[in-house]
Every structure is written in structure tokens, then in C-alpha cells.
C-alpha positions in Angstrom: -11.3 104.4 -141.7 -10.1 101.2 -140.1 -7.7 102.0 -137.1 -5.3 99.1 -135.7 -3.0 98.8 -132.9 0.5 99.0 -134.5 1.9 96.0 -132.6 -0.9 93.5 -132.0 -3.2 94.4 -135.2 -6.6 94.6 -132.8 -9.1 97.4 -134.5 -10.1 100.1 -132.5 -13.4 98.6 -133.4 -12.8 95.9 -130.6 -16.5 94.6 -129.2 -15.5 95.1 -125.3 -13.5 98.4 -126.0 -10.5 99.2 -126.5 -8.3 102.6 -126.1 -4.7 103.6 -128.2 -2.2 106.1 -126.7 -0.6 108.6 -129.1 1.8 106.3 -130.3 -1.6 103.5 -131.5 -0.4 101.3 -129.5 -3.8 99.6 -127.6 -4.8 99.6 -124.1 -4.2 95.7 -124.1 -1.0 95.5 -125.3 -0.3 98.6 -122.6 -1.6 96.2 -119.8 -0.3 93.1 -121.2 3.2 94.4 -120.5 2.8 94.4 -116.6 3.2 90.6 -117.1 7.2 91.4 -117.7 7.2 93.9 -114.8 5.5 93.5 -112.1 6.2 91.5 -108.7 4.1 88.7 -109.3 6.0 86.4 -106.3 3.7 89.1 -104.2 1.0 88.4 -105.7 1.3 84.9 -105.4 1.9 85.4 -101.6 -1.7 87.6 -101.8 -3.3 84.7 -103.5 -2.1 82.3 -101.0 -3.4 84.1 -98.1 -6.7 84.3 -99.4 -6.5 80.7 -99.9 -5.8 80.0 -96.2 -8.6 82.3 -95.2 -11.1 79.8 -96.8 -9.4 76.9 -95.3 -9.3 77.9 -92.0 -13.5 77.7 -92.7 -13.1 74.1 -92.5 -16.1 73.5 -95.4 -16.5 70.4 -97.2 -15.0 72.4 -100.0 -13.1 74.9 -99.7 -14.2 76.6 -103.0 -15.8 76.3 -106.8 -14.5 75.8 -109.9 -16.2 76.3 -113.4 -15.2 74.1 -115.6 -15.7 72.5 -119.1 -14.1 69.6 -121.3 -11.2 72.4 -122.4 -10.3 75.4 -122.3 -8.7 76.5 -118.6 -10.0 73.4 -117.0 -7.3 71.3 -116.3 -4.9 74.2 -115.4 -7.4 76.1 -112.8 -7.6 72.6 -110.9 -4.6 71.7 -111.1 -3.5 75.2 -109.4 -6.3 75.5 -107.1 -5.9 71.6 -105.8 -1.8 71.2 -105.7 -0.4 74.8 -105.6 -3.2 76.4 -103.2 -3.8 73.1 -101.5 -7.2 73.5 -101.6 -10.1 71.3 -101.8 -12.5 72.0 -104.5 -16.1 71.5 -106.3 -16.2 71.6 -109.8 -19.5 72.7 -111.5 -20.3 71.9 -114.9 -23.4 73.8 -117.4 -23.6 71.1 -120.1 -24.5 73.2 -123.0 -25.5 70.4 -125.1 -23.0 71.9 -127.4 -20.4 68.9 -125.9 -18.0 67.3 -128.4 -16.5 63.6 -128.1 -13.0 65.3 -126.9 -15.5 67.5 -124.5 -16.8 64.6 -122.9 -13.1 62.3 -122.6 -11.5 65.6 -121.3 -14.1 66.2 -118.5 -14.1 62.7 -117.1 -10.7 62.3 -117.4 -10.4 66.0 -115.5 -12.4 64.3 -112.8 -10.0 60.8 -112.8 -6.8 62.5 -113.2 -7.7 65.2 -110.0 -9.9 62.9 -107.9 -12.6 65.7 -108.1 -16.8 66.2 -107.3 -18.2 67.1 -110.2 -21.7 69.0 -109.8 -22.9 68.8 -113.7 -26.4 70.9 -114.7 -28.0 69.4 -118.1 -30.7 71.4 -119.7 -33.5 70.1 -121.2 -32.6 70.3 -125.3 -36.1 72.1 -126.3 -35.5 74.3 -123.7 -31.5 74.5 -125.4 -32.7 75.1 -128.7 -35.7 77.4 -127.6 -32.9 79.5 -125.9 -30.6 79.7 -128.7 -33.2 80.9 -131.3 -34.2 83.7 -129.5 -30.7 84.7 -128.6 -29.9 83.7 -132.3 -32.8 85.9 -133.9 -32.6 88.7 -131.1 -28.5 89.5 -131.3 -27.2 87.1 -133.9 -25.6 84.9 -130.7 -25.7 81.1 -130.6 -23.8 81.1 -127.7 -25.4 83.2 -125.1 -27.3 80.3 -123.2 -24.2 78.7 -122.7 -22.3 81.9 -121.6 -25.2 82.4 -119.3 -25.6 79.0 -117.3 -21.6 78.9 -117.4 -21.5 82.1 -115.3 -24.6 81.8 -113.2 -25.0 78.2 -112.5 -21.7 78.2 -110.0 -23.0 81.0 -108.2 -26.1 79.2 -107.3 -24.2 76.0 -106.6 -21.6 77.5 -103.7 -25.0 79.4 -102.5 -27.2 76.2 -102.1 -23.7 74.6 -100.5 -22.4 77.5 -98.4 -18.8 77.5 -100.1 -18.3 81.0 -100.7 -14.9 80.9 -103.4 -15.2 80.7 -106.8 -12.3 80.5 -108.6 -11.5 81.6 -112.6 -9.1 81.5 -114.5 -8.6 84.6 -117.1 -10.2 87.7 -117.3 -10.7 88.5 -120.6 -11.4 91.3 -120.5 -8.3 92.3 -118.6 -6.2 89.8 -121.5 -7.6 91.2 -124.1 -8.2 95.1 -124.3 -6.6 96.2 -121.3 -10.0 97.0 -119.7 -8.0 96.8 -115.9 -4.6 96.4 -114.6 -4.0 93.1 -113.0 -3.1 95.2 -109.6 -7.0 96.0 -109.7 -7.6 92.5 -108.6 -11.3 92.9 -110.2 -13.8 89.8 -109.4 -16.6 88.7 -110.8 -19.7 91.0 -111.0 -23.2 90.9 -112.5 -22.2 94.2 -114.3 -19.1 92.7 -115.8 -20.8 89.2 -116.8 -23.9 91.7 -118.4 -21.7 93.5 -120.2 -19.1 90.8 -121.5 -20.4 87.7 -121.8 -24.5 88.3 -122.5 -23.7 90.8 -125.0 -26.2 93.3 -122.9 -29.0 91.1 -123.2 -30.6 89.4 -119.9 -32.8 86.8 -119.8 -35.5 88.9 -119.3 -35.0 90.7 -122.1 -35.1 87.0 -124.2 -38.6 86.3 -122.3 -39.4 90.0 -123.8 -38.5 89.4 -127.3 -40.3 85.8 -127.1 -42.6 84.6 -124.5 -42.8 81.4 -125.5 -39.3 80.3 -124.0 -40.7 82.0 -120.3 -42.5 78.2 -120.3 -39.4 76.6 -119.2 -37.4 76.8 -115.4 -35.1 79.4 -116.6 -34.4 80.5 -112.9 -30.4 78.5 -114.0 -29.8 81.5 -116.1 -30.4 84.1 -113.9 -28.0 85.7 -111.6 -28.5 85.3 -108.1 -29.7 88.2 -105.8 -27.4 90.7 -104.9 -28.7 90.3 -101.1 -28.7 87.0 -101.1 -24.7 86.8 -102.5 -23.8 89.5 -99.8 -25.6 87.2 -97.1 -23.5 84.2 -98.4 -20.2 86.6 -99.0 -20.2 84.9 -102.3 -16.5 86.1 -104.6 -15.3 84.9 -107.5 -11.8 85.6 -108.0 -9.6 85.5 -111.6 -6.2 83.7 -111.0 -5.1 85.7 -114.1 -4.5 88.9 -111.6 -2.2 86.7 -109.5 0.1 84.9 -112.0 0.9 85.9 -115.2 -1.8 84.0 -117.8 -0.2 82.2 -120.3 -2.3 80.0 -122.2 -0.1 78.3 -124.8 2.6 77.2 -122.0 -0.3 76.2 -119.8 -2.1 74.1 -122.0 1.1 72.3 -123.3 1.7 71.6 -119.0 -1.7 69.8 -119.0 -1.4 68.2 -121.8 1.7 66.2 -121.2 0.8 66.1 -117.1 -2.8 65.1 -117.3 -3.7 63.7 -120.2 -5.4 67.0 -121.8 -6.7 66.1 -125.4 -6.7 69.1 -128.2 -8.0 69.0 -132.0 -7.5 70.7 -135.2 -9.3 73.4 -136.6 -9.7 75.0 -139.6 -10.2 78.5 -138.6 -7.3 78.8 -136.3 -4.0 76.9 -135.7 -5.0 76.8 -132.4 -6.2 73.7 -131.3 -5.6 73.9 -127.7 -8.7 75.8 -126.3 -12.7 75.0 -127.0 -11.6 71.3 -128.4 -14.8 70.8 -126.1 -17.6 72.3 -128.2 -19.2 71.2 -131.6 -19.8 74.6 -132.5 -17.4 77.1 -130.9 -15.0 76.9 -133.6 -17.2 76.4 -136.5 -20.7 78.5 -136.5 -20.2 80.3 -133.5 -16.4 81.8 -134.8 -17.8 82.9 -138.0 -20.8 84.3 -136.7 -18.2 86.6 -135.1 -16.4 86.9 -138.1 -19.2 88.6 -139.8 -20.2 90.7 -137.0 -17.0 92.2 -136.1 -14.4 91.9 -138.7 -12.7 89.0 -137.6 -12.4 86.1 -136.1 -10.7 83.8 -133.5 -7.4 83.9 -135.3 -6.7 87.4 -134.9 -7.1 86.9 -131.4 -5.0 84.2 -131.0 -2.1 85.9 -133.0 -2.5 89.1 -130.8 -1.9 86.6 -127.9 0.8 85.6 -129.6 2.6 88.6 -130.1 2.2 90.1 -127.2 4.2 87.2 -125.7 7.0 88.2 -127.9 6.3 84.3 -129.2 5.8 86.2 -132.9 6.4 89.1 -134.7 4.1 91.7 -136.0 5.0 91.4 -139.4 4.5 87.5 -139.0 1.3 87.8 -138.1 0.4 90.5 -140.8 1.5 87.6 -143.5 -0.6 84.7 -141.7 -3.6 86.9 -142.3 -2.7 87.7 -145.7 -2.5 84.0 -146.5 -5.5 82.8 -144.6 -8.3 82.6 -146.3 -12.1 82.6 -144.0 -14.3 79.6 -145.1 -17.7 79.2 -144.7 -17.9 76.5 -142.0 -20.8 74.4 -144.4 -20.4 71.1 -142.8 -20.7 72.9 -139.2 -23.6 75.2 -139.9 -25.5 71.6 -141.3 -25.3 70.1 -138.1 -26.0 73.2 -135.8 -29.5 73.3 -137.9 -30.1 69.6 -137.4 -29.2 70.5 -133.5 -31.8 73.2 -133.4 -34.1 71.7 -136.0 -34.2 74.6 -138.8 -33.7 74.8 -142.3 -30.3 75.6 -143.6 -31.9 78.0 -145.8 -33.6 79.9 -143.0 -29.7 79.7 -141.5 -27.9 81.1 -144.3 -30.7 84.3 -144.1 -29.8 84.6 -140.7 -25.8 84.7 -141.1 -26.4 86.8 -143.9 -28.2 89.3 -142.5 -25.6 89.2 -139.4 -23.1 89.9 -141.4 -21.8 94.0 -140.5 -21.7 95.8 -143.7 -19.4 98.4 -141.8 -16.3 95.7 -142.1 -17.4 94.2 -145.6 -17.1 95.7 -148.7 -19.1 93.0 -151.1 -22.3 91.8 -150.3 -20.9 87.8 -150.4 -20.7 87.2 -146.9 -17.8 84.7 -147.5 -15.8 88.0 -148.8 -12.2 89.1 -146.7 -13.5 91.5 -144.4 -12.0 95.4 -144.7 -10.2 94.3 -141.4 -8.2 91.6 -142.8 -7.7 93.4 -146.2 -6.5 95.8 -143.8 -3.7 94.1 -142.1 -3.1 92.4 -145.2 -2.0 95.4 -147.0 0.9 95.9 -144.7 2.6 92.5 -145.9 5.0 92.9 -148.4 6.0 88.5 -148.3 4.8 86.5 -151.2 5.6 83.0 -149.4 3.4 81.1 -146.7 6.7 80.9 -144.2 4.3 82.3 -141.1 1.7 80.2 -141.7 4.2 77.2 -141.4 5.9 78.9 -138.3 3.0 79.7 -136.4 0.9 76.2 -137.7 4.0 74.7 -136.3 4.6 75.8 -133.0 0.6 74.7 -131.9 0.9 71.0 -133.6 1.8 68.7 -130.7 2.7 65.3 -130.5 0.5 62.8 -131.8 -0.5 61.2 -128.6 -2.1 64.7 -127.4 -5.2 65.1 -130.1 -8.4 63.3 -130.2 -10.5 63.4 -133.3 -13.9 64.7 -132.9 -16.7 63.0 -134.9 -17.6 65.7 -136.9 -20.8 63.8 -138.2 -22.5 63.9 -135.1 -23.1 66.4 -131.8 -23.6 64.9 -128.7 -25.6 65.9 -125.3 -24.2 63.6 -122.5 -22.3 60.4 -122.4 -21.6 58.1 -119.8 -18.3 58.7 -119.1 -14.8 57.0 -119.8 -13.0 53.7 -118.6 -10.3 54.8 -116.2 -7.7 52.7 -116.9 -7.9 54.4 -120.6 -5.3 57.4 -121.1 
């Protein structure tokens, strides 16, 4: 039986865990709350002192940020650089993955913020090597890029002696409630294991195929503990020192700094991941079939937890959305990683979790959805126009991707474009 939290609509079944009280209300909507409560002016004091500690070091830089062509990007950088007043190195793991808006948004991150950009580009056989044993091994397309995004800074601030990283949200913290934002938890090779490789180390990729052990792979790994503890290496979430709102901080960058978005057809929201060919198509629907749902869901959870939506407005979005197989997207993710599309469509179909699926077409609603769906008694599509409406910005803020084509690297944009 399918168990959901009676305000945000996130299954028990949650992939990082999640807990309900007695009253099935989840763990994350439990922790979500402290956002209204608690004293975050202190915490913003905390953050600031921890700031002037690394200042006072008198570094080159004074500290590292990850970033990508969307996403948290422009918001982490703007914080770190004008409300902490510190002096930053952005590092960049170019998945390959890049779309056209990826590429604009990244250098007009570094033109709009006068930044030093420290980019790593893999090699693409060693790209697509990587992704077909992560794809074959735990139905994942995305854990090379997860991987060099959450190694590859460590590396950087330990080859350049700048021992701050800064992130933005924990999501693990935003989305089940894992920890309290007064935990002040940091980045850890436990936590980066267990969220964002799935479980599943490099090592245990050169295990399941060999062949991929060929290639300098030393990008993915993470660093020693000993040698981190020598370097007093942290990486600290900003999310546990101001309250992390996505949707208002997005819309700041975007009117501020010249932050491009896109549409999408398997969410309304086109503010986060406009940077990657594949996040939104493949990668999204791989998820989908895996766990019971996809992106949407937990984009409307975000949005009821800030009160921004109702419950019952949400119920009715995913009773009138409909998941599509993401056809044109799944073409051009083989021609990335040269394989058949009929290989592919084994693959997804065999990723496909017949615990959430009650058909054996794997474009079928999932028993999730049917779920939430059930509890909807409107027969109009007046949430779907609410919520489609509150994420459609101006004009001037998208930029179309060319959906024809995937892109590695570019040379960059002229400044005196917008």
C-alpha cells in the first residue's frame, strides 16, 4: 500500500528516506517548518563569522564555489561575493551534458561577478565509458556527473590551499527532513556516497567493468580523509544559515544578473537545470520509472511547503499531467553515447520498478500518481494554469535551447551581449 505525506504528497517510499509522525505528516515537511521559526538573523551572524575567519587567512581566495550554467549558481556567488564579502574560486566539472543556455549562463556568471573560473573537461570516451557502466550497473546516467561535481572542488581548494567550500542546499535537509538546519551538517564522503552516487563508488564501476579503469579517473574519487584533515578542508551548505528559497532566488538572479531559464515539458519549472541536455529529459524519466515519480512532484512539494500552493492544488496538477516518454531526448542521449535506441528502450524498460507500476507499458501513470490522483475530486485544469503561471517569466528571461543538438564546450559569449 502506497503511503503519502498528507500535506506535501511525498511517498514513504522516498529514495533518501523519509519518516511520518502519527499524524503522516513527513519528516520534511516537519523540518521545513523551522524556516517560519527559527532565528535565522543569528544564523546569519554565525555565517558571517565564519566568513571573517577565512579572510583573516589573507589567501588568494578566500573560498570555492561549485558551480554550473543553472541551478544555485548565480545566487551562491552572488551571496558569497556581495553579502559575505568574500573573494571566491569557482570550479566547474563540464559533464559534457552542457546545453546552449548552460554555456551563456556560465560565462555570463563569470562577466556579471568578475570571477576565476577553474573548469575540468573530461575526455567524451572516457564520458560515455562512465555513463554506460553507471547506466547498465544502477540504471543512472547521471552519476559521473554527480561524481566530478562533488569531488573535483575538493581537489581544487587542496592543490590551491583554500580551505572553504561553499554550497548552496542540502537536499537532503530540503527534501526529507534528514537534519535540522541547527545541525549545521557539512559536506562528507558518507553523505556524498550515500546521496548523490546512489551507493556506488568508482571502484565499484572499475569492478563491474574494467575496461573504464584505462582512463585517469583519479577526478572522480574523493580525496583522502588525511590529506583533507591536513588541509582543514569544509564544505559548508548556506541552506543551514538562511532560509532556502529557490523560486524567490532564482527570480532575484534573473532580473539582477542576467540568469536565462527554459521550458520544459516535464515540469513547469523552468528555473533550475536549464543547463543540462539531459537532466530534464532522460535523466527525469529514468527516475520516473524507478521511483514512482518524477521531478514535478518534487517541485510541487517545494511548493507547498512554502504555503505558495495548496495540497489539493497540487493533487489536481498531477491528476491532469500526463508523463511522456521524452522520445526526442532519449534519440540524442544515444547519439551522445553512441548506442542503439533499441538497446536504450531495453534498458529503460527493464529500469522501470514494477513495485510503482501496475501495466507492463512503461509509459503507464505510475500507482504513485494514480495515487494522489484519486484524492482530486476537480474536473477542470485551473491548477495547472495556476501553478504553469506563477513559473512563466517575462520574455526577456528564457533562452531557447537547440534541442537538435548537445554540446561539449564552447568558447564563450561576447560581453557586451545581455
Amino acid at each position: 500500500m502506497i503511503k503519502l505525506c498528507k500535506k506535501c504528497l511525498y511517498p514513504i517510499t522516498h529514495p533518501l528516506g523519509i519518516t511520518f509522525d502519527e499524524n503522516q505528516i513527513c519528516s520534511g515537511c516537519q523540518i521545513h517548518n523551522e524556516k517560519f521559526y527559527l532565528d535565522w538573523d543569528s544564523k546569519l551572524n554565525k555565517l558571517h563569522s565564519i566568513a571573517k575567519e577565512y579572510k583573516k587567512l589573507g589567501n588568494k581566495y578566500d573560498c570555492i564555489i561549485p558551480v554550473t550554467g543553472g541551478n544555485e549558481s548565480f545566487f551562491i556567488t552572488y551571496f558569497v561575493k556581495y553579502v559575505l564579502k568574500l573573494k571566491p574560486l569557482c570550479v566547474t566539472y563540464n559533464s559534457l551534458y552542457s546545453s546552449d543556455v548552460g554555456h551563456k549562463n556560465l560565462a555570463t556568471l563569470r562577466r556579471v561577478f568578475n570571477v576565476d573560473i577553474n573548469i575540468y573537461i573530461p575526455s567524451r570516451e572516457q564520458v560515455i565509458a562512465l555513463t554506460k557502466a553507471s547506466l547498465y550497473k544502477i540504471n543512472s546516467i547521471y552519476w559521473h556527473v554527480h561524481a566530478g561535481y562533488t569531488s573535483f572542488p575538493l581537489h581544487v581548494a587542496i592543490r590551491n590551499n583554500v580551505p572553504l567550500i561553499i554550497w548552496g542546499g542540502n537536499e537532503s535537509t530540503e527534501q526529507v527532513g534528514m537534519y535540522s538546519h541547527s545541525d549545521y551538517v557539512e559536506m562528507s564522503r558518507r553523505y556524498r556516497n550515500n546521496h548523490h552516487l546512489m551507493g556506488f563508488e568508482l571502484d565499484d564501476l572499475e569492478n563491474f567493468d574494467p575496461s573504464i579503469s584505462k582512463f585517469n579517473n583519479q577526478i572522480y574519487k574523493y580525496p583522502n580523509y588525511k590529506l583533507i584533515r591536513q588541509k582543514n578542508i569544509r564544505g559548508i551548505y548556506l541552506s543551514n544559515f538562511i532560509p532556502w528559497n529557490q523560486k524567490d532566488q532564482h527570480e532575484f538572479v534573473m532580473k539582477k544578473f542576467q540568469y536565462k531559464v527554459s521550458n520544459f515539458k516535464s515540469t513547469f519549472n523552468g528555473y533550475e537545470h536549464p543547463h543540462c541536455s539531459f537532466y530534464n529529459g532522460i535523466h527525469d524519466w529514468l527516475k520516473y520509472l524507478k521511483h514512482g515519480y518524477g521531478r514535478l512532484l518534487d517541485h510541487l512539494v517545494r511548493e507547498i511547503r512554502w504555503n505558495r500552493i495548496t495540497t489539493e492544488e497540487a493533487i489536481n496538477y498531477i491528476k491532469f499531467f500526463k508523463p511522456n516518454y521524452p522520445k526526442k531526448n532519449i534519440k540524442l542521449f544515444c547519439e551522445f553515447i553512441d548506442i542503439k535506441e533499441n538497446a536504450m528502450k531495453f534498458i529503460i524498460k527493464n529500469a522501470k520498478n514494477k513495485s510503482f507500476f501496475s501495466k507492463k507499458d512503461y509509459g503507464d501513470i505510475s500507482l504513485i500518481y494514480k495515487k494522489i490522483s484519486e484524492l482530486s475530486n476537480e474536473k477542470d485544469h485551473n491548477s495547472l494554469s495556476k501553478i504553469n503561471d506563477s513559473y512563466f517569466p517575462k520574455e526577456e528571461y528564457y533562452f531557447e535551447n537547440n534541442l537538435k543538438n548537445y554540446s561539449t564546450f564552447k568558447p564563450g559569449y561576447n560581453s557586451n551581449e545581455n
